[in-house]
Backbone as CSV, one residue per row, in Angstrom:
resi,resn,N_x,N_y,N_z,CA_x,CA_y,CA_z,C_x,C_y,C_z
1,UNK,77.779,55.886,-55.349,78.647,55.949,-54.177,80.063,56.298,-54.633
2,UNK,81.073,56.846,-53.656,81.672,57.735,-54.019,82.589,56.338,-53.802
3,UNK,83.890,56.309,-55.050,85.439,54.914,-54.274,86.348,55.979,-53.662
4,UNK,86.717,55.909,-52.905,87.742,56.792,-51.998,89.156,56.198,-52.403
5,UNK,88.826,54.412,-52.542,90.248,54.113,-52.465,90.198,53.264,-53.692
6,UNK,91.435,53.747,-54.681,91.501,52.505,-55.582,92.825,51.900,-55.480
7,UNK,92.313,50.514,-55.578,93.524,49.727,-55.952,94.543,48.989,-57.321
8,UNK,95.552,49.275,-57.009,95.606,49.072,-58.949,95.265,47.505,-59.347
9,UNK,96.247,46.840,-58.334,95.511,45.224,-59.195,94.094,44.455,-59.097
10,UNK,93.171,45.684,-58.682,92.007,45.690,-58.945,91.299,46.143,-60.616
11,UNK,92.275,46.538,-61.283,92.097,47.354,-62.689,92.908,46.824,-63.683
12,UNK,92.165,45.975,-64.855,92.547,44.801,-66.012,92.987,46.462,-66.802
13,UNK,94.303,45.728,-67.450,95.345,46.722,-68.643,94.256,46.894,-69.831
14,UNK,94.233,47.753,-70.253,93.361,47.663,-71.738,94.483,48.029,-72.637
15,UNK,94.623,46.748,-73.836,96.085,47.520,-74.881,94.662,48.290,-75.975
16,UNK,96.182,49.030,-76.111,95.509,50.348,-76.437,96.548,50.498,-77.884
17,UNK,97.702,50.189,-78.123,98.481,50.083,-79.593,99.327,48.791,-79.029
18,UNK,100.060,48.843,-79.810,101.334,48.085,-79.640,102.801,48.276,-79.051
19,UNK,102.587,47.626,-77.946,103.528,48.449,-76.908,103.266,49.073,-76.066
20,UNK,101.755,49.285,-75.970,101.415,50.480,-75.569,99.819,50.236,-74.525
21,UNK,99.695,49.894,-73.164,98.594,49.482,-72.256,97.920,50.460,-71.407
22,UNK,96.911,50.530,-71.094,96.177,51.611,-70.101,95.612,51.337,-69.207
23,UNK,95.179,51.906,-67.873,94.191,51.722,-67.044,93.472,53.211,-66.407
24,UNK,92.429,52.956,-66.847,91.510,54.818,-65.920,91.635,53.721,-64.394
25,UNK,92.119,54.597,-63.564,92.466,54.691,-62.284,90.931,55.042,-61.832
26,UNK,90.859,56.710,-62.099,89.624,57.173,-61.356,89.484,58.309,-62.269
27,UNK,87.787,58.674,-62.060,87.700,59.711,-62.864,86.289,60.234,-62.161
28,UNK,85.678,61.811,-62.499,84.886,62.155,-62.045,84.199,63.296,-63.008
29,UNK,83.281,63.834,-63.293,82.841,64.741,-64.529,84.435,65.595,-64.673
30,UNK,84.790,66.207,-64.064,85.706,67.541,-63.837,87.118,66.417,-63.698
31,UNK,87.979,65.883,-63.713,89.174,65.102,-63.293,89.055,63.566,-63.914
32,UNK,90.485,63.407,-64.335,90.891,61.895,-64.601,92.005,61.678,-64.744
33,UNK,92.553,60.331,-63.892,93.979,60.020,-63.865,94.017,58.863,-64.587
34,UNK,95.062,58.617,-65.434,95.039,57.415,-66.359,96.833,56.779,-66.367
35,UNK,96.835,55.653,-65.494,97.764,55.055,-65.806,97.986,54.423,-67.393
36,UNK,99.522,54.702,-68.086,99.842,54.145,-69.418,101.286,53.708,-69.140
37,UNK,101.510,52.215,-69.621,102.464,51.554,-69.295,102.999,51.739,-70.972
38,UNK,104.544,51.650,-71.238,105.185,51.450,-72.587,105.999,50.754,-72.450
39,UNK,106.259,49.793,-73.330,107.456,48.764,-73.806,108.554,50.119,-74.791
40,UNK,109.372,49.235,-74.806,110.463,50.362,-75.472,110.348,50.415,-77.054
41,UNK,109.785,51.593,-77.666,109.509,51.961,-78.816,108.119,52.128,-78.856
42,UNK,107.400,51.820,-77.723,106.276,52.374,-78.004,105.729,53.717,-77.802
43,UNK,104.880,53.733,-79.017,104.426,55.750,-79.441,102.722,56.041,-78.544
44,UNK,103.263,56.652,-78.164,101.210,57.634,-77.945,101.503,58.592,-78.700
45,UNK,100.759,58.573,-80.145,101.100,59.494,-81.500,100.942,61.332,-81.385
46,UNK,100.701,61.896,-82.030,100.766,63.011,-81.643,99.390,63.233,-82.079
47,UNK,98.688,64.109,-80.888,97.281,64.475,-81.034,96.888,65.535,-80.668
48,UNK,95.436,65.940,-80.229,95.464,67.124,-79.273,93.963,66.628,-78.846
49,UNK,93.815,67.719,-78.078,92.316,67.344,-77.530,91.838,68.721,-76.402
50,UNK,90.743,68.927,-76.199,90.310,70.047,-75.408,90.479,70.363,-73.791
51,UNK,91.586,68.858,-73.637,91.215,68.943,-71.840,92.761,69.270,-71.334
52,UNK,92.783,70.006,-70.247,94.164,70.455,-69.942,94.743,68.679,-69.474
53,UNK,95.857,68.253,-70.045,97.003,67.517,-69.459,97.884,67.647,-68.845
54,UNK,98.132,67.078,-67.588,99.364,66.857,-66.346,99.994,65.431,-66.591
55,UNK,101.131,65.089,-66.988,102.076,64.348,-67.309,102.775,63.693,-66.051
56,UNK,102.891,62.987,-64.865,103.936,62.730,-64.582,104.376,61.355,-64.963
57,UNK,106.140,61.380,-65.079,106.693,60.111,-65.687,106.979,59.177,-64.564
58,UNK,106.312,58.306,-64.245,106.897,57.430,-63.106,108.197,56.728,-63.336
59,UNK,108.234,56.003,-64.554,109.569,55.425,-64.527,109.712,55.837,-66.259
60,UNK,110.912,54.620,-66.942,111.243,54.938,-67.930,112.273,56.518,-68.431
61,UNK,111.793,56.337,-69.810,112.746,57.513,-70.400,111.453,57.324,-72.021
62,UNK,111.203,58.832,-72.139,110.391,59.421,-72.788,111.116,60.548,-73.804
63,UNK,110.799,60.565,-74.850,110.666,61.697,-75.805,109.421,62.299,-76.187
64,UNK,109.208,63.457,-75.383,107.923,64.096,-75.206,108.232,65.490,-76.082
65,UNK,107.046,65.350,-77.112,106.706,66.315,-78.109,105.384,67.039,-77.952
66,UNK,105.881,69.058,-77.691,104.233,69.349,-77.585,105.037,70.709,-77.650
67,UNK,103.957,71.022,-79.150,103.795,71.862,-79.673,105.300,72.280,-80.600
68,UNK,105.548,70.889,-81.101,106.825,71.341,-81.996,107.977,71.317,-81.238
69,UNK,108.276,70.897,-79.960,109.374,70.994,-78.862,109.261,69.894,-78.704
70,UNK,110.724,69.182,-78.668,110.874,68.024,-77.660,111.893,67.732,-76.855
71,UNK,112.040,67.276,-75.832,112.448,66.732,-74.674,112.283,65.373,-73.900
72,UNK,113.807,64.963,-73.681,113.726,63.762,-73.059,113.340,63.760,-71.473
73,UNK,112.358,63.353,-71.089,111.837,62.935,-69.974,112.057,61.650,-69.364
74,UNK,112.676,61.544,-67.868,112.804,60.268,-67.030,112.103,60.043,-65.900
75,UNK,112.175,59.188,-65.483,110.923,58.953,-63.728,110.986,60.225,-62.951
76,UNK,110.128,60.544,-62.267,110.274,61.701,-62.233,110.050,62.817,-62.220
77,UNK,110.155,62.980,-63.550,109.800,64.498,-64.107,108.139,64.159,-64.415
78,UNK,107.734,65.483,-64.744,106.408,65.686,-65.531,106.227,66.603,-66.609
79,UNK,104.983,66.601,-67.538,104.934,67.738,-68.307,103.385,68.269,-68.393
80,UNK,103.191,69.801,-69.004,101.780,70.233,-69.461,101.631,70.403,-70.254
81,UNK,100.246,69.914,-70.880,99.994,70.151,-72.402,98.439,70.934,-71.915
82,UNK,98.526,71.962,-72.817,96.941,73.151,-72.354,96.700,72.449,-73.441
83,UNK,94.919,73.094,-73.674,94.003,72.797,-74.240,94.259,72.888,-76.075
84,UNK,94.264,71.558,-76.541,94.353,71.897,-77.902,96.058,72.018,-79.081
85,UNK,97.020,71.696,-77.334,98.488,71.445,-78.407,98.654,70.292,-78.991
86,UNK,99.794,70.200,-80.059,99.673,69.284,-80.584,101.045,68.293,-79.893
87,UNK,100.473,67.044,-79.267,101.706,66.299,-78.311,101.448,64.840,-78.578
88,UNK,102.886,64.532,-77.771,103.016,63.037,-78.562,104.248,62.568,-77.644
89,UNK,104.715,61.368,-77.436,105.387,60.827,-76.614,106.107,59.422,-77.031
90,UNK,107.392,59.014,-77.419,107.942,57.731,-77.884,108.889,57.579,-76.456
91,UNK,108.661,56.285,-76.511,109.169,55.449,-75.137,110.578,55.230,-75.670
92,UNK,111.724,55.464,-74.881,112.743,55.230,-75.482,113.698,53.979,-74.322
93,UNK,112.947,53.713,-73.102,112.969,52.858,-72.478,111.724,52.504,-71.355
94,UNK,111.573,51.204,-71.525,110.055,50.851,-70.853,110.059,51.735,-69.534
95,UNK,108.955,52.071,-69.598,108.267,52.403,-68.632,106.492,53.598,-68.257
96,UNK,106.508,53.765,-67.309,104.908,54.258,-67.307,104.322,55.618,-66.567
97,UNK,103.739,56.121,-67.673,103.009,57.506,-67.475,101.912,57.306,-66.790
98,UNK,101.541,58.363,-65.779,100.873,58.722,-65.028,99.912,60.476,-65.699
99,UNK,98.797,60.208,-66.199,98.220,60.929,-67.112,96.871,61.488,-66.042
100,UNK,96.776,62.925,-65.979,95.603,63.411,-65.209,94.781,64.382,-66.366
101,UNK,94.019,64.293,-66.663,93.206,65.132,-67.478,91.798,65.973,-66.542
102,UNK,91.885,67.228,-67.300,90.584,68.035,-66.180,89.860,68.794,-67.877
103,UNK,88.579,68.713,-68.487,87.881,67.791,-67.566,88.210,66.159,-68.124
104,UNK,87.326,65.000,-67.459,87.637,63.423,-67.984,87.579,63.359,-69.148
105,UNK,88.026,62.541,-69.683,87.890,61.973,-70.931,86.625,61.021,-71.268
106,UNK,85.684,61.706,-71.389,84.749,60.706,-71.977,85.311,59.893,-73.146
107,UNK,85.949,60.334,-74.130,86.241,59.622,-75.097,86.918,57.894,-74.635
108,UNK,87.410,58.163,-73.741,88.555,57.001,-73.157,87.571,55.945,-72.586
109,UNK,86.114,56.536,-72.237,84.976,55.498,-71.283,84.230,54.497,-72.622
């Protein structure tokens, strides 16, 4: 059956580093949105992976690295990472990313 509606304080944080918490919102073969909360100094290291990324920053202040470029990001803004760059993100004041990946992340289930 299909959830139409999710609620967030229906969905336990999973820490994921130090500093650093998650929740899959929703996801479907093709789409996934992944709330990530950061304390200040916390890193999502630099990686890559095959699925296009949509970034938006809900709150905070971000130093977002992709593909050798970086930029400070605040609530707000968003960014794209295509298939396979190499990106990475240090929290430079708490706050939380709003992460959509196409297709899901099995890896993350």
């Amino acid at each position: 059956m299909t959830k139409y509606f999710i609620e967030d304080e229906a969905i336990e944080w999973e820490q994921i580093d130090t500093g650093v918490q998650r929740k899959i919102m929703a996801y479907d073969p093709s789409l996934m949105i992944v709330k990530i909360e950061f304390e200040k100094g916390g890193i999502g290291p630099l990686h890559q992976h095959p699925h296009v990324q949509i970034t938006h920053v809900q709150s905070g202040l971000f130093e977002v690295s992709i593909d050798g470029k970086k930029q400070i990001l605040k609530g707000g803004d968003a960014f794209y990472v295509s298939p396979n760059l190499i990106h990475g993100v240090l929290c430079l004041e708490k706050g939380i990313l709003i992460d959509t990946f196409s297709p899901m992340r099995q890896d993350f289930l």
